[in-house]
C-alpha positions as CSV (number, residue, x, y, z in Angstrom):
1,X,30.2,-33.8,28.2
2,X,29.0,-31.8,25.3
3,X,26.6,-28.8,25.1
4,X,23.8,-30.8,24.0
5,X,23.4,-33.2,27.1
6,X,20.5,-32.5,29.0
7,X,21.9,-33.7,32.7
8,X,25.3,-34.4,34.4
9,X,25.6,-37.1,37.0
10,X,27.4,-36.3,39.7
11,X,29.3,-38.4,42.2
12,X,28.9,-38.3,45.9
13,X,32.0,-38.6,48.1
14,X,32.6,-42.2,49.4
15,X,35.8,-43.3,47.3
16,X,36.3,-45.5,44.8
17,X,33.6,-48.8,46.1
18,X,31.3,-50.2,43.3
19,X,28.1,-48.7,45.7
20,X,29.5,-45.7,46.5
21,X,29.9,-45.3,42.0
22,X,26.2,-45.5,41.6
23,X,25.0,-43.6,44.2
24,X,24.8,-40.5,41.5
25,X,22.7,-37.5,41.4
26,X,21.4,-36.2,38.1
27,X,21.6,-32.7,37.7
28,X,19.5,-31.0,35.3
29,X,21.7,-28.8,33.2
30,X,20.4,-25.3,31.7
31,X,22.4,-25.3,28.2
32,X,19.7,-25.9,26.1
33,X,17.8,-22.7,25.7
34,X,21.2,-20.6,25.5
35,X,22.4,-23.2,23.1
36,X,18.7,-22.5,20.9
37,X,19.2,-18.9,21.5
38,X,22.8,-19.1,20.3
39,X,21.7,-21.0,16.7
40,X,18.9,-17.9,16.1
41,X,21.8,-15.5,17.2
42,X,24.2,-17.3,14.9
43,X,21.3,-17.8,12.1
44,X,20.7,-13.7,12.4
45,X,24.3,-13.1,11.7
46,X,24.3,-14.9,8.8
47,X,21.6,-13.3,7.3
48,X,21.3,-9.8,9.2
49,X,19.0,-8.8,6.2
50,X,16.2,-10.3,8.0
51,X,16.3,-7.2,10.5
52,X,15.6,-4.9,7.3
53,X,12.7,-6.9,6.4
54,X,11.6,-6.8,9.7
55,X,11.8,-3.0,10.4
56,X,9.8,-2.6,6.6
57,X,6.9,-4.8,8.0
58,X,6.8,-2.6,10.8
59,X,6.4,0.5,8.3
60,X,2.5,-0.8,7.8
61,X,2.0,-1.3,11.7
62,X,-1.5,1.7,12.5
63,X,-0.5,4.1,14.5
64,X,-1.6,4.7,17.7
65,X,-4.2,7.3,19.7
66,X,-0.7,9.7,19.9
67,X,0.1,8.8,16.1
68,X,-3.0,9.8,14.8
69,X,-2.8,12.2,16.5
70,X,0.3,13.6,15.0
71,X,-0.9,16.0,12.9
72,X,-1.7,18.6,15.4
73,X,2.0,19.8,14.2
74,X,3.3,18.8,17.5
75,X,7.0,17.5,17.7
76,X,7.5,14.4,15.6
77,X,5.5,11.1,14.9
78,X,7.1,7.9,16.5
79,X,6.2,5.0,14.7
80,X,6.2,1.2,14.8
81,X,8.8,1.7,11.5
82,X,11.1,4.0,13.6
83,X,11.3,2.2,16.5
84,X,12.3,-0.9,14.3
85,X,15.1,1.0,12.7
86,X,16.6,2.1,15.7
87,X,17.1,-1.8,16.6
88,X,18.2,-2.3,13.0
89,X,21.1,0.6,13.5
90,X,22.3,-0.7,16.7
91,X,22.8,-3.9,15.1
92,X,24.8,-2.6,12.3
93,X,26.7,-0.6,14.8
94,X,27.6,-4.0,17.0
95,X,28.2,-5.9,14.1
96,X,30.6,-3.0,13.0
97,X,32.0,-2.7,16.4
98,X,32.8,-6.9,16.9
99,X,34.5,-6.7,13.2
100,X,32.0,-9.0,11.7
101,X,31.4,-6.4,8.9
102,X,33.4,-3.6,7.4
103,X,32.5,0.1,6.6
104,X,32.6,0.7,2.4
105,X,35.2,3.5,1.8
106,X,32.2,4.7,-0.7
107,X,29.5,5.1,1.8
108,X,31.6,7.4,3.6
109,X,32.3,9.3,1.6
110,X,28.7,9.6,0.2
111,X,27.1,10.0,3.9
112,X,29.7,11.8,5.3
113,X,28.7,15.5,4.0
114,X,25.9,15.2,4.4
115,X,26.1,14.6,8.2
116,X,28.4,17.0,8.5
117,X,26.0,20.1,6.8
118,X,23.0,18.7,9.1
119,X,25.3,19.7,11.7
120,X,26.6,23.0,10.5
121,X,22.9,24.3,9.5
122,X,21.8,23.2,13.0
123,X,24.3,24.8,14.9
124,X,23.7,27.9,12.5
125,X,20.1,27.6,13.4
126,X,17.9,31.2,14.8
127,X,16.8,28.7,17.6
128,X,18.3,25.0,17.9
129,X,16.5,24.1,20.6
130,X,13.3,24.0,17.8
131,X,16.1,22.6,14.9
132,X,17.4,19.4,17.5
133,X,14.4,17.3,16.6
134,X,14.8,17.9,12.4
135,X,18.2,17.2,12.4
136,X,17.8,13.7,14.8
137,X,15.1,12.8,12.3
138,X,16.7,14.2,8.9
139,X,19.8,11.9,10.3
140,X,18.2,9.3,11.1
141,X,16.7,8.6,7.2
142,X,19.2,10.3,5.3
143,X,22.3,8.2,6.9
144,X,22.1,6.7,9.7
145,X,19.1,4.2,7.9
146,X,20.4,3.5,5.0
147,X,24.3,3.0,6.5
148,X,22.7,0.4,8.5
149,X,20.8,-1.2,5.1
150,X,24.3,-0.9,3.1
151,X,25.9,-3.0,6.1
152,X,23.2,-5.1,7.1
153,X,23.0,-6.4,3.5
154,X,25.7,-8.8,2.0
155,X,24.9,-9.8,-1.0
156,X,22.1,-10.7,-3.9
157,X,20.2,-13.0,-1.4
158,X,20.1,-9.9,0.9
159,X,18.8,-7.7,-1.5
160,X,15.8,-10.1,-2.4
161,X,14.8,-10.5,1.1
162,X,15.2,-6.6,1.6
163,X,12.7,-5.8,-1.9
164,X,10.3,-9.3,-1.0
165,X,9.3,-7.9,2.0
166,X,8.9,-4.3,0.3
167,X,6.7,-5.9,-2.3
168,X,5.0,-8.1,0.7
169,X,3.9,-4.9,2.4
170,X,3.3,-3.0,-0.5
171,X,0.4,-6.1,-1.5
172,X,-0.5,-6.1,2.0
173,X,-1.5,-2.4,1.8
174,X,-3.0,-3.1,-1.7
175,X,-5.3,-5.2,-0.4
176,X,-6.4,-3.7,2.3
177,X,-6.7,0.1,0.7
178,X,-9.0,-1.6,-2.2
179,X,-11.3,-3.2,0.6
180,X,-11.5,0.4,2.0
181,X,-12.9,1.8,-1.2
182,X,-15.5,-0.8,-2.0
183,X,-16.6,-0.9,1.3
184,X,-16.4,2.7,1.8
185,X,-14.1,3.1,5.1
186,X,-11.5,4.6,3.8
187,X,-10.8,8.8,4.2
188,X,-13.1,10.6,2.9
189,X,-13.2,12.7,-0.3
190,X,-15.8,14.4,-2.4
191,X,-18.3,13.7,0.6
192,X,-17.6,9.5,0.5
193,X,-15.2,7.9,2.4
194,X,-13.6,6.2,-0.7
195,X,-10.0,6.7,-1.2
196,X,-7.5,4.0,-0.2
197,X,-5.1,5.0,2.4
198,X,-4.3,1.6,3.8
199,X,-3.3,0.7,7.2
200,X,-2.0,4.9,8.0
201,X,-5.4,6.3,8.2
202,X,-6.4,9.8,6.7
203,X,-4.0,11.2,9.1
204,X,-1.1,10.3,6.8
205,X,-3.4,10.4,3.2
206,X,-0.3,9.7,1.1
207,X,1.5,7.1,2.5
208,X,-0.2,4.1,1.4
209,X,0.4,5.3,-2.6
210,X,4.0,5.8,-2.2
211,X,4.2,2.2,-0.1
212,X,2.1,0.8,-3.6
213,X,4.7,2.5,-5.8
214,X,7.5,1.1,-4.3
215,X,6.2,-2.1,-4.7
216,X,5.0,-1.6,-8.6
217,X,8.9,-0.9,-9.3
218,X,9.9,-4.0,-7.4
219,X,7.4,-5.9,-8.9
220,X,7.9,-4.7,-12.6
221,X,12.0,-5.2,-12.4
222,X,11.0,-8.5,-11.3
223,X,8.1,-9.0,-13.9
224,X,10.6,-8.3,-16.6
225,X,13.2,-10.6,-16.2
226,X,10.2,-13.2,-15.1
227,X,11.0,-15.9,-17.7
228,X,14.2,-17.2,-16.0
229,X,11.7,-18.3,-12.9
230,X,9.6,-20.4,-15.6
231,X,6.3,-19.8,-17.4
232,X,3.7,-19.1,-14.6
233,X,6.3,-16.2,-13.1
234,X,4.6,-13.7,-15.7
235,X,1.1,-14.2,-15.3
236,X,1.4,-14.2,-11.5
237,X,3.8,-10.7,-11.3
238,X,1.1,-9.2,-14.0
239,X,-1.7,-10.2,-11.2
240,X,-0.1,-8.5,-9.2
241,X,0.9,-5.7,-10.9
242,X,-2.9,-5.4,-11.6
243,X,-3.9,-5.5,-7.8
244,X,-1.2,-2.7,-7.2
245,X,-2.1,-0.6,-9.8
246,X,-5.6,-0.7,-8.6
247,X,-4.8,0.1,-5.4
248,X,-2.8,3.3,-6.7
249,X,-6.1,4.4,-9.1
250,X,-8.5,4.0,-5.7
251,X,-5.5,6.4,-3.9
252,X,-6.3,9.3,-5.8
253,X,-2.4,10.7,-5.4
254,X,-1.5,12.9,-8.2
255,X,1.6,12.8,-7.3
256,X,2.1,9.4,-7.0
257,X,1.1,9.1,-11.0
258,X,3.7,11.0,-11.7
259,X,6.6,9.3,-10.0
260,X,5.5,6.2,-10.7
261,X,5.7,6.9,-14.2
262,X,9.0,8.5,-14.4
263,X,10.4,5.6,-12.4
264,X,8.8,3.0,-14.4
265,X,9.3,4.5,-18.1
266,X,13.0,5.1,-17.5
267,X,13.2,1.0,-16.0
268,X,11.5,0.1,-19.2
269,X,13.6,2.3,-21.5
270,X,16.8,1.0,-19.9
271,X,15.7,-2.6,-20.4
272,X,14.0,-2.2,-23.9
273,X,13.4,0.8,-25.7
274,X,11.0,-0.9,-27.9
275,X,9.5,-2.4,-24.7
276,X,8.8,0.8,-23.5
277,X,6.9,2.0,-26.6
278,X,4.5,-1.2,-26.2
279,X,3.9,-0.2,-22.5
280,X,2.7,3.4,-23.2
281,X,0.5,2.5,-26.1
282,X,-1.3,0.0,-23.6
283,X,-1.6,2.4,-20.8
284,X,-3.2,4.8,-22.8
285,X,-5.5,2.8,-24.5
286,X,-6.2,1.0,-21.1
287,X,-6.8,4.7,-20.0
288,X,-9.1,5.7,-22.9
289,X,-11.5,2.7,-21.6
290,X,-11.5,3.6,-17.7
291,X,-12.2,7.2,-19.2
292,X,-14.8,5.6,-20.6
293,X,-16.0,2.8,-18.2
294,X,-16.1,5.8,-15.0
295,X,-17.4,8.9,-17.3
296,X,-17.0,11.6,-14.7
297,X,-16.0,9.9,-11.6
298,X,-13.2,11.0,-9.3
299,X,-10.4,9.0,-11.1
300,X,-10.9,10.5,-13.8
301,X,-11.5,13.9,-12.1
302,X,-8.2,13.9,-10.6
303,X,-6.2,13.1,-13.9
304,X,-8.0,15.6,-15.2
305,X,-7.0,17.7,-12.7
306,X,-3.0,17.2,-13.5
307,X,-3.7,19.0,-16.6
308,X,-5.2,21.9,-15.6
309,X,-3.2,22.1,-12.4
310,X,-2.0,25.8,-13.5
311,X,-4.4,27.0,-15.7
312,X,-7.0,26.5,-12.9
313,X,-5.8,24.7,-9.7
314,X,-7.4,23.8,-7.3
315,X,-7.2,24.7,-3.5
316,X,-4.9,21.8,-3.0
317,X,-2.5,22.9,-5.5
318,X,-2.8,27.0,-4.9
319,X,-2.3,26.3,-1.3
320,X,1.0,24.6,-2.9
321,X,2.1,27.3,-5.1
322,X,1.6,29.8,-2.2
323,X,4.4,27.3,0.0
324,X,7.0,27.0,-2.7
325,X,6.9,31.0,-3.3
326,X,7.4,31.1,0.8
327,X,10.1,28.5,1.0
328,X,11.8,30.7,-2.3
329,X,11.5,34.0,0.1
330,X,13.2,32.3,3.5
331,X,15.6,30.9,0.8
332,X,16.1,34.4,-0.7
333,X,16.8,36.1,3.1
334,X,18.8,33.3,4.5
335,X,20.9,31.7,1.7
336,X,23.7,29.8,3.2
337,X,22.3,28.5,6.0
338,X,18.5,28.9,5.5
339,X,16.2,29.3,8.5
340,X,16.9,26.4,10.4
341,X,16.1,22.6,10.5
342,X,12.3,22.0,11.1
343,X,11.9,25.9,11.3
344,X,9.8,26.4,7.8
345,X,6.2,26.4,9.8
346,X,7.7,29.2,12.4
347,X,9.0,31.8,9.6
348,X,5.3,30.8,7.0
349,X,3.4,32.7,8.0
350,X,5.5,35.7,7.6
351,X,6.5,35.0,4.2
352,X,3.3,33.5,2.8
353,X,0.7,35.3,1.0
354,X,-2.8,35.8,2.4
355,X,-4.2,33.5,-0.4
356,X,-2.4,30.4,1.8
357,X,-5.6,28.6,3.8
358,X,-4.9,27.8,7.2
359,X,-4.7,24.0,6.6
360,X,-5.6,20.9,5.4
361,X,-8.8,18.9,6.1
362,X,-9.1,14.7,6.3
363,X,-11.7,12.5,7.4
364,X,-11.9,8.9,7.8
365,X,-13.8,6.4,10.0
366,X,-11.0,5.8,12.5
367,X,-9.8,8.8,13.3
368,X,-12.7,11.0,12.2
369,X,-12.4,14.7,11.1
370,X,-9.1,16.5,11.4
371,X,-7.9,19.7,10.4
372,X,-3.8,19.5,9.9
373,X,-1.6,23.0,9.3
374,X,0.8,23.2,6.4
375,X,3.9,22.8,8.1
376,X,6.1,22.1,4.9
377,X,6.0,23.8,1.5
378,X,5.7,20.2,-0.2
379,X,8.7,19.8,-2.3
380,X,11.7,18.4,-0.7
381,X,14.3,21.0,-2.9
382,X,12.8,24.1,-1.7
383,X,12.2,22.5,1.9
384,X,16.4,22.0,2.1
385,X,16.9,25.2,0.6
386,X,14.9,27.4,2.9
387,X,15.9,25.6,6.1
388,X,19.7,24.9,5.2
389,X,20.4,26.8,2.5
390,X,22.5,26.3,-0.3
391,X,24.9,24.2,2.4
392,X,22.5,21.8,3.2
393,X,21.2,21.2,-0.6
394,X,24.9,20.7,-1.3
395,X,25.1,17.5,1.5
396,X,22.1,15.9,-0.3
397,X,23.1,16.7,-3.7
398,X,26.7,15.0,-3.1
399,X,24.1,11.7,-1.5
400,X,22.1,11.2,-4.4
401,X,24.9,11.8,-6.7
402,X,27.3,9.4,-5.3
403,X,23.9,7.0,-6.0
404,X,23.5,8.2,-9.3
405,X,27.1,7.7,-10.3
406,X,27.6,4.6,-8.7
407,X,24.7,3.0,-10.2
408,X,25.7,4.0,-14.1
409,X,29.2,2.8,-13.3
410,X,27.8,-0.4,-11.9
411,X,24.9,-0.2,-14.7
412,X,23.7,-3.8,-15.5
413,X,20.3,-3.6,-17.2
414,X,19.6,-7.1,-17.1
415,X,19.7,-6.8,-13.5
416,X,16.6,-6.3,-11.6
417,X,18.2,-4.9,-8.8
418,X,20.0,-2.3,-10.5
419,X,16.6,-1.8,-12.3
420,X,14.5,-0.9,-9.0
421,X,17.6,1.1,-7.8
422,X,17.7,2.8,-10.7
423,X,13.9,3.4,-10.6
424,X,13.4,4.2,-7.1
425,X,16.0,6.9,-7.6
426,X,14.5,8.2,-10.6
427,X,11.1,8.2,-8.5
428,X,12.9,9.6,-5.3
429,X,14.3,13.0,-7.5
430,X,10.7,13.4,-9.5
431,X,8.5,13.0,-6.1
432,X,10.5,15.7,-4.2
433,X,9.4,18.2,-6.7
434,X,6.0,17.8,-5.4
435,X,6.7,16.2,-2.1
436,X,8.8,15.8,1.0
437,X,9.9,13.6,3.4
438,X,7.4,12.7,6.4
439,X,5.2,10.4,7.9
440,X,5.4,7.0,8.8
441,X,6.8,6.4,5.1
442,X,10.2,7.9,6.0
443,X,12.1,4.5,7.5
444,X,11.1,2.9,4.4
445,X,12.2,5.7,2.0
446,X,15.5,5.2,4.1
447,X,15.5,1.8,3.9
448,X,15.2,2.1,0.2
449,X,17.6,4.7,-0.3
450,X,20.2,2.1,1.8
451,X,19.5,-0.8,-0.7
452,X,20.3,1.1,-3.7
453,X,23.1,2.6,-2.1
454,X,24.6,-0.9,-1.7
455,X,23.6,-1.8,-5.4
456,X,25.1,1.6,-6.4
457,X,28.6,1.0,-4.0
458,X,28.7,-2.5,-5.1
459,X,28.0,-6.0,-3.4
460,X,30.5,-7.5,-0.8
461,X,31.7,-10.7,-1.7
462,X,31.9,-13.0,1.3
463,X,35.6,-14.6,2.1
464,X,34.6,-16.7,4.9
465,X,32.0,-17.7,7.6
466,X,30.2,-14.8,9.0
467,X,32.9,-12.1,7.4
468,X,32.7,-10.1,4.7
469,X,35.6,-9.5,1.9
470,X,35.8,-7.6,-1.2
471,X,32.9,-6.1,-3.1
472,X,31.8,-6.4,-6.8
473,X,29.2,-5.6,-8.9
């Protein structure tokens, strides 16, 4: 009888008489559902990729009444995205566990330090107790994240679902933070609640811009090489570069501009030089005309604010200043080990200037008027410099330069994927001199981070059902 009957007859005792044969009972038998359950199993292990897309639609997922509230300072935001990523890792782990995939020799060695100075500058931490939750979070993006993305994803068909379902939220979010600007619902600045902050609410102001950006650099990498997919390909990946870059203009993030562009000019250079020339010319001529078109609206008042951020900066940006010349003084007393993980907002106020306000304001419909402290100095460098020193810089710097290297030994300009690794790196390095890492944006950072790790270490070639064998470019 085979898995897929759906009864079994059974005989009732009375030997081996023609009536005693069909007096028979039919039994229902239970094997269907586990045998449905065991194809969707089976169908996951083929394709585990599915679980990164999964946990990167859950980045978008609101928070809820304690998420919005997160930015009372206390402890750290739980999101939809990390609970997602914790299922994603223990897959990797059981699938690494049963033999069914392979740890790269190159991941180990890229992850490895870094681990290990998370530990050291925890242990070394004035009070640990305060420095457990940083490092369980800095651990969890930094390697535990993106060692689950470079297992979890095989090969090229992987790595499209893993950047489709990026470039699915990042529309998503699109969409919905343009609706919040013509409709006026979305957080409020210059006294109208007009800036596009998607799905996260004013609570989390950036994180719908840096969502947008990732998708603009999927999107482009794919826009370039759109011809192979036919002659409607590059009209419909313009469309939709225009609906992103709208989205980004109604964001008002500075430093979103900024990354974008250094991520996007060094994909276009690396593809085509003179391709690159032909893009800037039409930027800033498309520039000149929304100049133009919007006279002295905010758009155009926060560009212009880019230029004169040191000349005359605003309170946004002195507050900044003030953060990185207190992250440089921890750094300066504590050099090795720094201060401790997550211990920047306890030593600020001793080493900040009186000039440093006592926080930031937002304001949307949703979650209505908050008033968050500064509990990082903004810049990702001098965050890991005054909390871990010179020892915990060294763990990320050997990360991203095992990326780095990997991906100009592997280089492959043609490729898109190597082009949105290479971009998202290039955006990764510029935004952390202006930024850090936080907020609900994090898994997908890490998720990122994974996928061009695997582009960087190289693709696993599959040598049979289910099991993976060597690796190539």
């Amino acid at each position: 009888m085979t898995e897929r009957s759906e009864g079994m007859r059974l005989s009732l005792p009375g030997g081996g008489s023609p009536q005693a044969a069909r007096v028979t009972a039919v039994v229902p038998w239970p094997g269907r559902a586990p045998v449905v359950s065991r194809r969707a199993l089976a169908g996951l292990l083929a394709r585990p990729s599915w679980l990164v897309a999964a946990t990167v639609a859950c980045v978008g997922v609101p928070p809820g009444g304690s998420g919005a509230a997160a930015g009372d300072g206390a402890g750290v935001q739980v999101t939809a995205g990390d609970c997602a990523s914790v299922l994603m890792v223990a897959a990797a782990a059981l699938l690494v566990a049963r033999g069914r995939v392979a740890m790269p020799r190159r991941a180990l060695w890229a992850f490895a330090p870094l681990a290990a100075t998370l530990g050291v500058t925890t242990v070394a931490s004035p009070d640990i107790a305060s420095s457990l939750p940083g490092f369980v979070r800095d651990v969890q993006i930094f390697v535990l994240v993106p060692l689950a993305v470079v297992l979890l994803v095989r090969d090229r068909r992987d790595l499209g679902i893993v950047f489709g379902s990026v470039l699915g939220l990042g529309l998503g979010e699109a969409l919905y933070g343009i609706w919040q600007a013509l409709t006026g619902t979305g957080a409020s600045i210059g006294g109208a609640n007009v800036r596009a902050v998607g799905t996260f609410g004013a609570a989390d102001v950036m994180a719908m811009s840096i969502v947008v950006g990732f998708a603009v650099l999927v999107l482009t990498a794919f826009a370039l090489v759109a011809p192979r997919y036919g002659a409607a390909a590059a009209p419909v990946a313009l469309a939709g570069l225009g609906v992103l870059a709208l989205a980004l203009l109604l964001a008002l993030s500075r430093g979103s501009w900024i990354a974008l562009a250094a991520g996007v000019g060094l994909m276009l250079v690396a593809f085509d030089r003179w391709l690159a020339v032909k893009a800037a010319v039409c930027c800033a001529a498309l520039g000149l005309v929304a100049f133009g078109l919007l006279g002295g609206g905010e758009i155009v008042q926060r560009y212009a604010s880019i230029a004169v951020s040191v000349s005359a900066p605003d309170q946004s940006v002195s507050d900044r200043y003030n953060l990185w010349a207190a992250a440089g003084r921890m750094w300066a007393d504590h050099p090795v080990t720094g201060v401790g993980v997550k211990n920047f907002p306890a030593y600020r106020d001793t080493y900040a200037g009186i000039e440093l306000s006592s926080g930031s304001e937002t304001d949307d419909p949703v979650n209505g008027y908050r008033r968050q402290p500064l509990l990082s100095p903004h810049d990702e460098y001098l965050l890991i410099l005054s909390e871990q020193g010179v020892l915990g810089l060294a763990g990320f710097a050997a990360l991203l330069g095992a990326v780095v290297r990997g991906l100009w030994t592997r280089r492959d300009v043609r490729d898109p994927f190597w082009l949105i690794g290479a971009a998202f790196t290039a955006f990764l390095l510029v935004n952390f001199l202006y930024a850090d890492m936080g907020g609900p944006t994090c898994v997908l950072t890490g998720v990122l981070l994974g996928a061009a790790a695997r582009r960087a270490f190289g693709l696993r070639r599959p040598s049979g059902p289910g099991v993976a064998g060597g690796e190539h470019a």
